[in-house]
C-alpha positions in Angstrom: 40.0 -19.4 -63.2 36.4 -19.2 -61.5 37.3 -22.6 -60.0 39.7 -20.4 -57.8 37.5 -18.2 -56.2 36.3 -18.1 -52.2 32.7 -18.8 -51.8 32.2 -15.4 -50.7 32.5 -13.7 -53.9 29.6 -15.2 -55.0 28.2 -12.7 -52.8 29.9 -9.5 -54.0 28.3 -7.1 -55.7 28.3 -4.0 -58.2 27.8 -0.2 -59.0 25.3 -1.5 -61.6 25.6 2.5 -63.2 28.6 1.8 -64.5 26.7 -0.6 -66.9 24.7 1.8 -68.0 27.5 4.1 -68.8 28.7 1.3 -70.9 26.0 0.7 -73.0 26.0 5.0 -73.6 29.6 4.9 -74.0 29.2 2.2 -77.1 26.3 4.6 -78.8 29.0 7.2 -78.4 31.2 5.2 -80.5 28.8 4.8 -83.3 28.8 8.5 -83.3 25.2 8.2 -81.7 24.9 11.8 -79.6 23.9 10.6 -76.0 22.9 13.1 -73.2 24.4 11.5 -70.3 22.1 11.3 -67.1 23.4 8.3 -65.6 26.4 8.6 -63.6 26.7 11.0 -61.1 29.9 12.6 -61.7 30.8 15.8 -62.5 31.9 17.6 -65.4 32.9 21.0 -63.5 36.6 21.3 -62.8 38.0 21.1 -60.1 39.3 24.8 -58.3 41.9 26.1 -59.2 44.1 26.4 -55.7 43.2 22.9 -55.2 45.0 21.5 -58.2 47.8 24.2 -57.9 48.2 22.3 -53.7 48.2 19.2 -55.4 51.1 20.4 -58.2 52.9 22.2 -55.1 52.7 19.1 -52.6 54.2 16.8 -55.9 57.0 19.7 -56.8 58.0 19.2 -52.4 58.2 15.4 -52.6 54.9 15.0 -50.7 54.5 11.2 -52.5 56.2 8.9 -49.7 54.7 7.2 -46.9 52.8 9.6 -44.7 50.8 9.0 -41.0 48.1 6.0 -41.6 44.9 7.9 -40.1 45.9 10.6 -42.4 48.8 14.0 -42.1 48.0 16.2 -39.1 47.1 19.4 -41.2 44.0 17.6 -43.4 42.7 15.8 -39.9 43.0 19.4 -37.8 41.2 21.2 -41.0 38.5 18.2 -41.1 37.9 18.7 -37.6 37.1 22.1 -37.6 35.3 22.1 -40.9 32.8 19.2 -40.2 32.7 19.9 -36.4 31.8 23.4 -37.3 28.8 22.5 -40.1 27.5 19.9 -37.1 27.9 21.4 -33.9 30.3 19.3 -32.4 33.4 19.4 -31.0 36.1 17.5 -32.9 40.0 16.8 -32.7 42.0 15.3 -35.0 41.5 11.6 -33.1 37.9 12.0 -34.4 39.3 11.4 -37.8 41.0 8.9 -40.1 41.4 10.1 -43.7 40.3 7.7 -46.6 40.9 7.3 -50.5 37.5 8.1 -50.9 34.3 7.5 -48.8 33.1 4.4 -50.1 36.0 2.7 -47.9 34.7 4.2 -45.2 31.2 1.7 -46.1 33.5 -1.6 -46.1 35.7 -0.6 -42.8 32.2 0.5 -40.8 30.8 -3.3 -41.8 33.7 -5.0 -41.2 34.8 -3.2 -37.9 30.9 -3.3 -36.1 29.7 -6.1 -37.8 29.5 -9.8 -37.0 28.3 -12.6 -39.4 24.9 -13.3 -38.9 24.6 -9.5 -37.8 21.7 -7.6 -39.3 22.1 -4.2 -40.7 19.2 -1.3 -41.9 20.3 0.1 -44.8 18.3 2.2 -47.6 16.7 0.6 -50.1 16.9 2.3 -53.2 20.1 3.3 -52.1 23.8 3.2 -53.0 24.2 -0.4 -54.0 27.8 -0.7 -52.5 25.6 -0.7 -48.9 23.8 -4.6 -49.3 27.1 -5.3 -51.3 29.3 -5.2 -48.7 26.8 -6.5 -45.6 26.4 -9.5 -48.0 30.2 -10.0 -48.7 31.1 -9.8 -44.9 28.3 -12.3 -43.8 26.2 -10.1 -42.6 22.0 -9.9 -42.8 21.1 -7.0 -44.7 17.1 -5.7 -43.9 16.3 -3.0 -46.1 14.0 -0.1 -46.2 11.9 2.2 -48.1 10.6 5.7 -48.7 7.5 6.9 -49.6 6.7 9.0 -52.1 5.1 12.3 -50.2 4.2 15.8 -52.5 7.4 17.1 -51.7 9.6 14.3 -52.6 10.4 11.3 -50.3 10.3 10.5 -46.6 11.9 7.3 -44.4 9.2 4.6 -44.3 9.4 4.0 -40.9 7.2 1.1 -40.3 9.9 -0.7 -42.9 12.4 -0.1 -40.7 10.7 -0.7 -37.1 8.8 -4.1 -38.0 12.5 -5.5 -39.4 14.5 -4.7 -36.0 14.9 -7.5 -33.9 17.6 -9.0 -31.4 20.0 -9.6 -34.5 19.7 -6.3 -35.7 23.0 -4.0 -34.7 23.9 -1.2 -37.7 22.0 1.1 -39.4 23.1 3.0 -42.4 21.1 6.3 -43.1 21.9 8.8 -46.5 20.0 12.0 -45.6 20.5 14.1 -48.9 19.9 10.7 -50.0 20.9 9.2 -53.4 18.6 7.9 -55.5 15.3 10.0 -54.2 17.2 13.6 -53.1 15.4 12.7 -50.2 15.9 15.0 -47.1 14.8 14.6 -43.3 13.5 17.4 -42.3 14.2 17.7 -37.7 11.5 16.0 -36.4 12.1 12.6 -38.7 15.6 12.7 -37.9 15.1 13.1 -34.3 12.8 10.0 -34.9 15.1 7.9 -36.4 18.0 9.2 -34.0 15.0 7.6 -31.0 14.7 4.6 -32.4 18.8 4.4 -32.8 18.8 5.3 -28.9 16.0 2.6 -28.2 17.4 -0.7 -29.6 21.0 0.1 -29.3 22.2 0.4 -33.0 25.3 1.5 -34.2 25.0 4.2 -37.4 26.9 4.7 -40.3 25.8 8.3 -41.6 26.7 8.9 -45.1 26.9 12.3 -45.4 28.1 12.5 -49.5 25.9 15.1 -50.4 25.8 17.1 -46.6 26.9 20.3 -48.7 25.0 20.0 -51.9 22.0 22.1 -50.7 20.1 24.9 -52.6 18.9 26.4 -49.4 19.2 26.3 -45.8 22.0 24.8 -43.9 23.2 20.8 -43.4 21.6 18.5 -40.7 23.3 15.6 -39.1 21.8 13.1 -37.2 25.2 12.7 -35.3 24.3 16.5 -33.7 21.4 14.9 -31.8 22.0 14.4 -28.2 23.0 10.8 -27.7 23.7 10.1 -31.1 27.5 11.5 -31.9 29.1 8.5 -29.4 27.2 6.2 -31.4 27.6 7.8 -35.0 29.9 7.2 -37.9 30.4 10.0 -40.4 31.3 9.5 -44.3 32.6 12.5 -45.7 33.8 13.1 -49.0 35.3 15.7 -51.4 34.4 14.0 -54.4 31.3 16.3 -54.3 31.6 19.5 -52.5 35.1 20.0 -54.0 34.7 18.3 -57.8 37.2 16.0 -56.4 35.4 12.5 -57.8 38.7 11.3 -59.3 40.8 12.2 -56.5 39.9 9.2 -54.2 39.4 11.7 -51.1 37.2 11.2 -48.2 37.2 10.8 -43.8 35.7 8.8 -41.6 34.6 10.5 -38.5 33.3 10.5 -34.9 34.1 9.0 -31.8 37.7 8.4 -30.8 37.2 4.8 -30.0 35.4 3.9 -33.0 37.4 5.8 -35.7 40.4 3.9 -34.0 39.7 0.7 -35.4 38.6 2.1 -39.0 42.3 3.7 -38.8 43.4 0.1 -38.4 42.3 -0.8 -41.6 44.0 1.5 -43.0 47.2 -0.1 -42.1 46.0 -3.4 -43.5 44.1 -1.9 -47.0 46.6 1.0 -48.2 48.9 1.9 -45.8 47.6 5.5 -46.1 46.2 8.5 -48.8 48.0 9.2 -51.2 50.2 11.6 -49.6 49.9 15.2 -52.1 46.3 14.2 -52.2 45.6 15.2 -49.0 47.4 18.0 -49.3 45.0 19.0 -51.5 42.4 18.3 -49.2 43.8 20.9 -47.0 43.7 23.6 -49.5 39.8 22.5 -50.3 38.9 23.0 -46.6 40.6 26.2 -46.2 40.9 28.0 -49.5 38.3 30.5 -51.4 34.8 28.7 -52.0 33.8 30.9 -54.9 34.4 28.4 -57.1 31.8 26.1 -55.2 29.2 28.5 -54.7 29.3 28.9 -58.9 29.0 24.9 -59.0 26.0 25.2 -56.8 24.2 28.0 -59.1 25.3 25.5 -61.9 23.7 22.8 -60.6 20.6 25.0 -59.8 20.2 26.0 -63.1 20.2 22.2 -64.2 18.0 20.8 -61.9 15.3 23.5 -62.7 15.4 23.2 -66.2 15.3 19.6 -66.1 12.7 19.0 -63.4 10.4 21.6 -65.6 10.9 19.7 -68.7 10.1 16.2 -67.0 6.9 17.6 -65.5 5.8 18.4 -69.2 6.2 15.4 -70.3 3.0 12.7 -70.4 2.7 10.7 -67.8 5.6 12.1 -65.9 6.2 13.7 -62.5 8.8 14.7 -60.4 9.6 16.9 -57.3 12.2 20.0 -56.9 14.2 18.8 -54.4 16.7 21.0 -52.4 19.6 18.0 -52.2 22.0 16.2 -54.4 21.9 16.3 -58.4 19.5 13.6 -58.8 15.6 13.6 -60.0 13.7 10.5 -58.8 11.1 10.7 -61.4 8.0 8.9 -61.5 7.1 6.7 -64.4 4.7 4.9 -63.8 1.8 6.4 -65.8 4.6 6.8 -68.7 5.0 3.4 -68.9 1.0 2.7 -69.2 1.0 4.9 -71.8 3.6 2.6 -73.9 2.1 -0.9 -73.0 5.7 -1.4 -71.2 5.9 -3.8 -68.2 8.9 -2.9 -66.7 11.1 0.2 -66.1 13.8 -1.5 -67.7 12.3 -2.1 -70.9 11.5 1.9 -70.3 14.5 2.5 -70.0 16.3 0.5 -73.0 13.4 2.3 -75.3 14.1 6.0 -74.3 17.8 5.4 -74.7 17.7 4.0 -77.9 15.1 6.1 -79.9 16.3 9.5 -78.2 20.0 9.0 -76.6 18.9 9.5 -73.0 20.9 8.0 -70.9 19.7 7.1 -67.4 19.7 5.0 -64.9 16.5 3.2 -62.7 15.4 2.6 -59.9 16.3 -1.0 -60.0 19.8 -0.1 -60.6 19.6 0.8 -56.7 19.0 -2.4 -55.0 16.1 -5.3 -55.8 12.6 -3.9 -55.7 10.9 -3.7 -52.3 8.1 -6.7 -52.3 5.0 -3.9 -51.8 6.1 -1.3 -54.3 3.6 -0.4 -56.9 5.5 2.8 -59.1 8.4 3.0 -61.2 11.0 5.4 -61.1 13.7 6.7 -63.1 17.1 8.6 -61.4 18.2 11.2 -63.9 21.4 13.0 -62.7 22.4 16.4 -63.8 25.7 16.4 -62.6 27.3 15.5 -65.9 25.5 17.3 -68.6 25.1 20.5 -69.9 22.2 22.4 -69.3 21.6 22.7 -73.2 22.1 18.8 -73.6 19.7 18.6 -70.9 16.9 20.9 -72.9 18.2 19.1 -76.2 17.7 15.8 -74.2 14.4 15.6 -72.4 12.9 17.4 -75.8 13.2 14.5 -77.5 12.3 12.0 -74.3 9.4 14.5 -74.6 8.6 14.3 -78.0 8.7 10.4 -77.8 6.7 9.9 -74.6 3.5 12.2 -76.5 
Protein backbone atom coordinates (compact mmCIF):
# COMPACT_ATOMS: atom_id res chain seq x y z
CA UNK A 1 0.00 0.00 0.00
CA UNK A 2 3.14 2.54 0.40
CA UNK A 3 2.72 3.15 -3.33
CA UNK A 4 -0.50 5.09 -2.22
CA UNK A 5 0.90 7.53 -0.01
CA UNK A 6 1.22 11.58 -0.63
CA UNK A 7 4.73 12.64 -0.76
CA UNK A 8 4.28 14.45 2.30
CA UNK A 9 4.28 11.67 4.57
CA UNK A 10 7.55 11.02 3.89
CA UNK A 11 7.98 13.88 6.09
CA UNK A 12 5.86 12.94 9.08
CA UNK A 13 7.26 12.09 12.03
CA UNK A 14 7.03 10.32 15.63
CA UNK A 15 6.84 10.38 19.48
CA UNK A 16 10.03 8.19 19.26
CA UNK A 17 9.19 7.34 23.42
CA UNK A 18 6.67 5.27 22.50
CA UNK A 19 9.54 2.96 21.07
CA UNK A 20 11.09 2.85 24.00
CA UNK A 21 8.04 1.87 25.92
CA UNK A 22 7.90 -0.91 23.45
CA UNK A 23 11.03 -2.45 23.85
CA UNK A 24 10.22 -2.22 28.11
CA UNK A 25 6.85 -3.51 27.44
CA UNK A 26 8.41 -6.85 25.64
CA UNK A 27 11.05 -7.36 28.82
CA UNK A 28 7.83 -7.05 30.74
CA UNK A 29 6.46 -10.00 28.97
CA UNK A 30 9.40 -12.17 29.66
CA UNK A 31 8.65 -11.53 33.18
CA UNK A 32 11.87 -9.23 33.12
CA UNK A 33 10.99 -6.40 36.15
CA UNK A 34 11.49 -3.02 34.40
CA UNK A 35 11.44 0.34 36.31
CA UNK A 36 9.76 2.47 33.90
CA UNK A 37 11.40 6.02 33.37
CA UNK A 38 10.50 6.58 29.90
CA UNK A 39 7.25 7.91 29.19
CA UNK A 40 5.96 10.73 30.95
CA UNK A 41 2.61 9.64 31.99
CA UNK A 42 1.29 9.28 35.14
CA UNK A 43 0.31 6.58 37.31
CA UNK A 44 -1.64 8.85 39.96
CA UNK A 45 -5.48 8.67 39.55
CA UNK A 46 -7.27 10.95 38.47
CA UNK A 47 -9.59 13.07 41.37
CA UNK A 48 -12.23 11.83 42.45
CA UNK A 49 -15.02 14.67 41.56
CA UNK A 50 -13.50 14.72 38.22
CA UNK A 51 -14.38 11.20 37.24
CA UNK A 52 -17.74 11.36 39.34
CA UNK A 53 -18.48 14.92 36.46
CA UNK A 54 -17.51 12.72 33.84
CA UNK A 55 -19.98 9.63 35.15
CA UNK A 56 -22.71 12.53 35.90
CA UNK A 57 -22.37 14.32 32.42
CA UNK A 58 -22.68 10.45 30.66
CA UNK A 59 -25.75 9.54 33.22
CA UNK A 60 -27.43 13.34 31.53
CA UNK A 61 -26.82 12.42 27.88
CA UNK A 62 -23.87 14.90 27.68
CA UNK A 63 -22.40 12.59 24.47
CA UNK A 64 -24.04 14.47 21.34
CA UNK A 65 -22.79 17.13 19.29
CA UNK A 66 -21.88 20.15 21.48
CA UNK A 67 -20.51 24.02 20.44
CA UNK A 68 -17.22 23.47 18.13
CA UNK A 69 -14.81 25.98 20.09
CA UNK A 70 -15.89 24.12 23.02
CA UNK A 71 -19.43 24.34 25.77
CA UNK A 72 -19.77 27.84 27.37
CA UNK A 73 -19.11 26.56 31.04
CA UNK A 74 -15.38 24.86 30.31
CA UNK A 75 -14.44 28.17 28.01
CA UNK A 76 -15.84 30.74 30.93
CA UNK A 77 -13.89 28.52 33.73
CA UNK A 78 -10.69 28.43 31.35
CA UNK A 79 -10.88 31.99 31.12
CA UNK A 80 -10.84 32.86 34.54
CA UNK A 81 -8.43 30.07 35.56
CA UNK A 82 -5.62 30.73 33.06
CA UNK A 83 -6.33 34.53 32.87
CA UNK A 84 -6.06 34.60 36.61
CA UNK A 85 -2.44 32.42 36.88
CA UNK A 86 -1.25 35.03 33.92
CA UNK A 87 -2.58 38.36 34.52
CA UNK A 88 -4.66 38.88 31.83
CA UNK A 89 -7.91 39.49 31.07
CA UNK A 90 -9.78 36.72 29.16
CA UNK A 91 -13.34 35.86 27.80
CA UNK A 92 -14.54 32.97 26.56
CA UNK A 93 -13.64 34.15 22.72
CA UNK A 94 -10.05 33.81 24.00
CA UNK A 95 -10.58 30.16 23.96
CA UNK A 96 -11.29 27.08 21.78
CA UNK A 97 -11.20 23.78 23.64
CA UNK A 98 -9.10 20.80 22.14
CA UNK A 99 -8.87 16.86 22.62
CA UNK A 100 -5.74 17.41 24.04
CA UNK A 101 -2.89 20.08 23.53
CA UNK A 102 -0.90 18.54 21.00
CA UNK A 103 -3.67 19.64 18.43
CA UNK A 104 -3.24 22.83 19.43
CA UNK A 105 0.76 22.29 17.86
CA UNK A 106 -0.77 21.15 14.29
CA UNK A 107 -3.67 24.01 14.13
CA UNK A 108 -0.94 26.86 15.32
CA UNK A 109 1.45 25.55 12.19
CA UNK A 110 -1.08 25.16 9.89
CA UNK A 111 -3.13 28.38 10.71
CA UNK A 112 0.27 30.95 10.87
CA UNK A 113 2.37 29.08 8.74
CA UNK A 114 3.18 29.26 5.08
CA UNK A 115 5.31 26.65 3.09
CA UNK A 116 8.62 27.83 2.85
CA UNK A 117 7.90 29.61 6.34
CA UNK A 118 10.63 29.22 9.01
CA UNK A 119 9.74 28.39 12.47
CA UNK A 120 12.11 28.45 16.00
CA UNK A 121 11.34 25.65 17.86
CA UNK A 122 13.35 23.85 20.81
CA UNK A 123 15.69 21.57 20.19
CA UNK A 124 15.70 18.89 22.42
CA UNK A 125 12.23 19.33 22.61
CA UNK A 126 8.85 17.69 22.12
CA UNK A 127 9.40 15.94 18.80
CA UNK A 128 5.78 16.48 17.56
CA UNK A 129 7.17 20.45 17.07
CA UNK A 130 9.82 19.79 13.80
CA UNK A 131 7.17 16.91 13.02
CA UNK A 132 4.58 18.93 12.14
CA UNK A 133 6.62 22.27 10.57
CA UNK A 134 8.15 19.45 8.39
CA UNK A 135 4.75 17.89 7.38
CA UNK A 136 3.12 21.33 6.52
CA UNK A 137 6.06 22.53 4.38
CA UNK A 138 7.48 24.54 6.61
CA UNK A 139 11.48 25.37 7.57
CA UNK A 140 12.02 24.29 10.90
CA UNK A 141 15.47 26.23 12.58
CA UNK A 142 16.10 24.83 15.88
CA UNK A 143 17.67 25.80 18.99
CA UNK A 144 19.54 24.89 22.05
CA UNK A 145 20.19 25.23 25.76
CA UNK A 146 23.03 25.32 27.60
CA UNK A 147 23.83 23.49 30.35
CA UNK A 148 24.29 26.24 33.32
CA UNK A 149 24.85 24.95 37.34
CA UNK A 150 21.35 25.16 37.90
CA UNK A 151 20.03 23.34 35.00
CA UNK A 152 19.43 24.77 31.53
CA UNK A 153 19.00 28.17 29.87
CA UNK A 154 17.81 29.33 26.12
CA UNK A 155 20.89 29.53 23.91
CA UNK A 156 20.22 32.66 22.57
CA UNK A 157 22.85 33.22 20.02
CA UNK A 158 21.11 29.74 18.40
CA UNK A 159 18.19 31.42 18.06
CA UNK A 160 19.24 35.12 16.91
CA UNK A 161 21.97 34.04 14.21
CA UNK A 162 19.02 31.64 12.54
CA UNK A 163 16.24 34.51 12.23
CA UNK A 164 16.05 35.89 8.98
CA UNK A 165 13.37 37.47 6.54
CA UNK A 166 11.79 33.88 6.27
CA UNK A 167 11.56 33.40 9.79
CA UNK A 168 7.72 33.97 11.21
CA UNK A 169 6.86 31.43 14.37
CA UNK A 170 8.48 30.65 17.33
CA UNK A 171 7.58 27.84 19.59
CA UNK A 172 8.92 28.31 23.25
CA UNK A 173 8.26 25.35 26.34
CA UNK A 174 9.22 27.18 29.47
CA UNK A 175 8.97 24.34 32.20
CA UNK A 176 10.46 22.75 29.29
CA UNK A 177 10.45 19.06 28.42
CA UNK A 178 13.32 17.32 28.05
CA UNK A 179 15.79 19.73 30.32
CA UNK A 180 12.97 21.00 33.21
CA UNK A 181 14.34 23.98 32.03
CA UNK A 182 12.77 27.23 33.40
CA UNK A 183 13.22 31.03 32.34
CA UNK A 184 13.74 32.84 35.07
CA UNK A 185 12.09 37.11 34.18
CA UNK A 186 14.82 38.71 32.66
CA UNK A 187 15.39 35.69 29.82
CA UNK A 188 11.90 35.67 29.20
CA UNK A 189 11.57 39.29 28.81
CA UNK A 190 14.51 38.70 26.36
CA UNK A 191 13.07 36.38 24.32
CA UNK A 192 9.61 38.27 24.51
CA UNK A 193 12.23 41.51 22.86
CA UNK A 194 13.41 39.71 20.29
CA UNK A 195 9.65 38.28 19.55
CA UNK A 196 8.68 42.21 19.46
CA UNK A 197 11.84 43.02 17.20
CA UNK A 198 11.46 40.77 14.16
CA UNK A 199 7.79 40.35 14.26
CA UNK A 200 7.22 36.58 15.16
CA UNK A 201 4.24 34.94 15.99
CA UNK A 202 4.55 32.51 19.34
CA UNK A 203 3.17 29.39 20.16
CA UNK A 204 3.71 28.98 24.03
CA UNK A 205 3.36 25.57 25.28
CA UNK A 206 2.53 25.91 28.53
CA UNK A 207 2.11 21.68 29.55
CA UNK A 208 3.76 21.88 32.57
CA UNK A 209 2.79 25.91 33.62
CA UNK A 210 1.45 24.22 36.96
CA UNK A 211 3.93 21.56 37.78
CA UNK A 212 6.13 23.73 39.96
CA UNK A 213 7.67 22.88 43.44
CA UNK A 214 7.97 26.50 44.36
CA UNK A 215 7.02 29.81 43.41
CA UNK A 216 4.24 30.75 41.06
CA UNK A 217 3.94 30.19 36.88
CA UNK A 218 5.39 32.73 34.35
CA UNK A 219 4.06 33.30 30.90
CA UNK A 220 5.68 34.98 28.41
CA UNK A 221 2.12 36.00 26.94
CA UNK A 222 1.89 38.39 30.40
CA UNK A 223 4.72 40.65 28.95
CA UNK A 224 3.54 43.79 27.51
CA UNK A 225 3.28 43.43 23.83
CA UNK A 226 3.39 39.87 23.74
CA UNK A 227 -0.45 38.45 24.65
CA UNK A 228 -1.82 39.98 20.91
CA UNK A 229 0.92 38.04 19.51
CA UNK A 230 0.84 34.83 21.76
CA UNK A 231 -0.66 31.39 21.48
CA UNK A 232 -1.28 29.40 24.70
CA UNK A 233 -1.28 25.45 24.89
CA UNK A 234 -2.93 24.35 27.91
CA UNK A 235 -3.64 20.99 28.97
CA UNK A 236 -5.16 18.87 31.76
CA UNK A 237 -3.36 15.85 31.02
CA UNK A 238 -0.89 17.13 33.69
CA UNK A 239 -2.19 19.30 36.30
CA UNK A 240 -5.41 17.24 36.52
CA UNK A 241 -3.89 13.33 35.79
CA UNK A 242 -6.12 13.66 32.90
CA UNK A 243 -3.37 12.10 30.09
CA UNK A 244 -5.99 9.68 28.75
CA UNK A 245 -8.69 12.13 28.64
CA UNK A 246 -7.69 13.93 25.41
CA UNK A 247 -8.29 17.43 27.19
CA UNK A 248 -6.63 20.67 26.39
CA UNK A 249 -7.35 24.83 25.06
CA UNK A 250 -5.89 26.87 22.88
CA UNK A 251 -5.75 30.42 24.02
CA UNK A 252 -5.24 34.08 23.38
CA UNK A 253 -6.26 36.65 21.09
CA UNK A 254 -9.70 36.65 19.70
CA UNK A 255 -8.62 36.89 16.13
CA UNK A 256 -6.18 34.25 16.24
CA UNK A 257 -8.04 31.58 18.37
CA UNK A 258 -10.83 32.16 15.71
CA UNK A 259 -9.12 30.34 13.06
CA UNK A 260 -7.77 27.47 15.35
CA UNK A 261 -11.67 27.08 16.26
CA UNK A 262 -12.04 26.59 12.50
CA UNK A 263 -10.16 23.55 12.60
CA UNK A 264 -12.06 22.29 14.78
CA UNK A 265 -14.98 22.13 12.47
CA UNK A 266 -12.85 20.42 9.89
CA UNK A 267 -10.63 17.84 12.40
CA UNK A 268 -13.41 16.61 15.03
CA UNK A 269 -16.33 18.57 14.98
CA UNK A 270 -15.78 19.25 18.67
CA UNK A 271 -14.58 17.51 22.40
CA UNK A 272 -15.97 14.92 23.37
CA UNK A 273 -18.90 16.43 24.96
CA UNK A 274 -18.92 14.78 28.94
CA UNK A 275 -15.24 15.26 28.64
CA UNK A 276 -15.37 18.70 29.04
CA UNK A 277 -17.59 18.57 31.46
CA UNK A 278 -15.12 17.13 33.37
CA UNK A 279 -12.87 19.80 32.61
CA UNK A 280 -15.17 22.04 34.33
CA UNK A 281 -15.28 20.23 37.47
CA UNK A 282 -11.13 20.15 37.31
CA UNK A 283 -11.04 23.97 37.14
CA UNK A 284 -13.43 24.59 39.82
CA UNK A 285 -13.47 21.64 42.22
CA UNK A 286 -11.18 20.90 45.42
CA UNK A 287 -7.33 20.77 44.44
CA UNK A 288 -6.27 18.65 47.44
CA UNK A 289 -5.94 15.94 45.42
CA UNK A 290 -3.24 17.95 43.18
CA UNK A 291 -1.36 19.43 45.81
CA UNK A 292 -0.82 15.52 47.11
CA UNK A 293 0.38 14.77 43.42
CA UNK A 294 2.74 17.58 43.69
CA UNK A 295 4.29 16.30 47.23
CA UNK A 296 4.35 12.86 45.26
CA UNK A 297 6.16 14.00 42.60
CA UNK A 298 8.54 15.86 45.03
CA UNK A 299 9.34 13.02 46.85
CA UNK A 300 10.34 11.23 43.47
CA UNK A 301 12.31 13.70 41.98
CA UNK A 302 14.50 14.06 45.21
CA UNK A 303 15.16 10.67 45.68
CA UNK A 304 15.99 10.11 42.20
CA UNK A 305 18.05 13.14 41.43
CA UNK A 306 20.15 12.05 44.87
CA UNK A 307 20.67 8.65 43.67
CA UNK A 308 21.87 9.77 40.04
CA UNK A 309 24.30 12.15 41.60
CA UNK A 310 25.87 9.07 43.33
CA UNK A 311 26.38 7.33 40.70
CA UNK A 312 30.00 7.47 38.66
CA UNK A 313 30.27 9.72 36.14
CA UNK A 314 26.81 11.13 36.57
CA UNK A 315 25.23 14.53 37.29
CA UNK A 316 22.21 16.08 37.29
CA UNK A 317 20.33 19.24 38.58
CA UNK A 318 17.10 19.70 41.07
CA UNK A 319 15.03 21.36 38.95
CA UNK A 320 11.75 23.13 40.25
CA UNK A 321 9.57 22.08 36.79
CA UNK A 322 8.05 19.07 35.21
CA UNK A 323 8.88 15.30 36.18
CA UNK A 324 11.84 14.94 34.06
CA UNK A 325 15.77 14.73 34.99
CA UNK A 326 18.11 15.75 32.07
CA UNK A 327 21.05 13.88 33.34
CA UNK A 328 24.42 14.21 32.14
CA UNK A 329 26.23 11.20 30.86
CA UNK A 330 28.78 11.98 29.41
CA UNK A 331 31.69 10.99 31.77
CA UNK A 332 29.40 7.67 32.28
CA UNK A 333 29.84 6.74 29.03
CA UNK A 334 33.92 7.27 29.06
CA UNK A 335 33.85 5.17 31.83
CA UNK A 336 32.24 2.12 29.64
CA UNK A 337 34.32 2.72 26.36
CA UNK A 338 30.62 3.55 24.82
CA UNK A 339 30.41 5.92 21.78
CA UNK A 340 27.06 6.77 21.84
CA UNK A 341 24.16 7.49 24.27
CA UNK A 342 22.18 5.01 22.60
CA UNK A 343 24.32 2.16 23.00
CA UNK A 344 24.15 3.67 26.77
CA UNK A 345 21.05 3.41 26.83
CA UNK A 346 20.34 -0.32 25.27
CA UNK A 347 23.22 -1.44 28.04
CA UNK A 348 21.56 -0.01 31.26
CA UNK A 349 18.25 -1.31 30.13
CA UNK A 350 19.17 -4.67 29.45
CA UNK A 351 21.64 -5.58 32.46
CA UNK A 352 19.41 -3.56 35.06
CA UNK A 353 15.71 -3.02 33.64
CA UNK A 354 15.92 0.80 33.45
CA UNK A 355 13.99 2.10 31.19
CA UNK A 356 14.64 5.56 29.72
CA UNK A 357 14.66 7.57 27.20
CA UNK A 358 17.71 10.00 25.55
CA UNK A 359 18.32 12.82 24.52
CA UNK A 360 18.28 11.85 20.95
CA UNK A 361 14.78 10.63 21.27
CA UNK A 362 14.04 14.64 21.35
CA UNK A 363 15.03 15.83 17.94
CA UNK A 364 18.54 15.11 15.81
CA UNK A 365 21.64 16.30 17.78
CA UNK A 366 22.59 19.95 17.51
CA UNK A 367 25.86 20.03 15.10
CA UNK A 368 28.16 21.71 18.13
CA UNK A 369 27.02 19.62 21.01
CA UNK A 370 29.72 17.81 22.92
CA UNK A 371 27.63 15.90 26.12
CA UNK A 372 25.14 13.30 26.36
CA UNK A 373 22.14 13.24 28.18
CA UNK A 374 19.69 10.93 29.41
CA UNK A 375 15.75 12.16 30.27
CA UNK A 376 14.54 9.97 33.15
CA UNK A 377 10.86 10.75 34.12
CA UNK A 378 9.42 10.06 37.45
CA UNK A 379 6.00 10.44 36.56
CA UNK A 380 5.31 6.81 36.22
CA UNK A 381 7.15 4.97 38.84
CA UNK A 382 7.04 4.38 42.31
CA UNK A 383 9.39 5.94 44.47
CA UNK A 384 10.57 2.41 45.75
CA UNK A 385 11.04 1.23 42.02
CA UNK A 386 12.84 4.33 41.58
CA UNK A 387 15.41 3.40 44.70
CA UNK A 388 15.17 -0.34 43.54
CA UNK A 389 16.00 1.03 39.95
CA UNK A 390 18.82 3.55 39.93
CA UNK A 391 20.52 0.96 42.70
CA UNK A 392 21.22 -1.28 40.28
CA UNK A 393 22.01 1.51 37.32
CA UNK A 394 24.32 2.35 40.27
CA UNK A 395 25.77 -0.74 40.92
CA UNK A 396 26.48 -1.27 37.13
CA UNK A 397 27.91 2.09 36.27
CA UNK A 398 30.78 1.44 39.46
Amino acid sequence: MSRYLADRMSKLGTETAFAVGAEAAEMASKGIKVYPFHLGDLNIPTPRHIREAALKALEDGKTGYCPTPGIAPLREALAEDVGKARGLNLGVANVSVQPGGKPVIGKFIMAFMNPGDEVLYPNPGFPIYESMIRFHGGVPKPYGFIEVEDGFALDFEAIEKQITPKTKLLIYNNYHNPTSASSDEAEMQRLAELCLKHDLLVLSDEAYFDILYSGEGKSIASIPGMFERTIILYTFSKKFAMTGWRLGAAIGPEDLISHISRFNVNDESCTAHFVQWAGVAALKGPMDEFYSMMETLRERRDVAVDLLNSMKGVRVSRPNSTFYLFANVTEAMDNLGMKTVEEFRKKILDETGVSFTTRNHFGSPLPDEKQYYIRLAYSGISVEDIREGLSKMKELLG
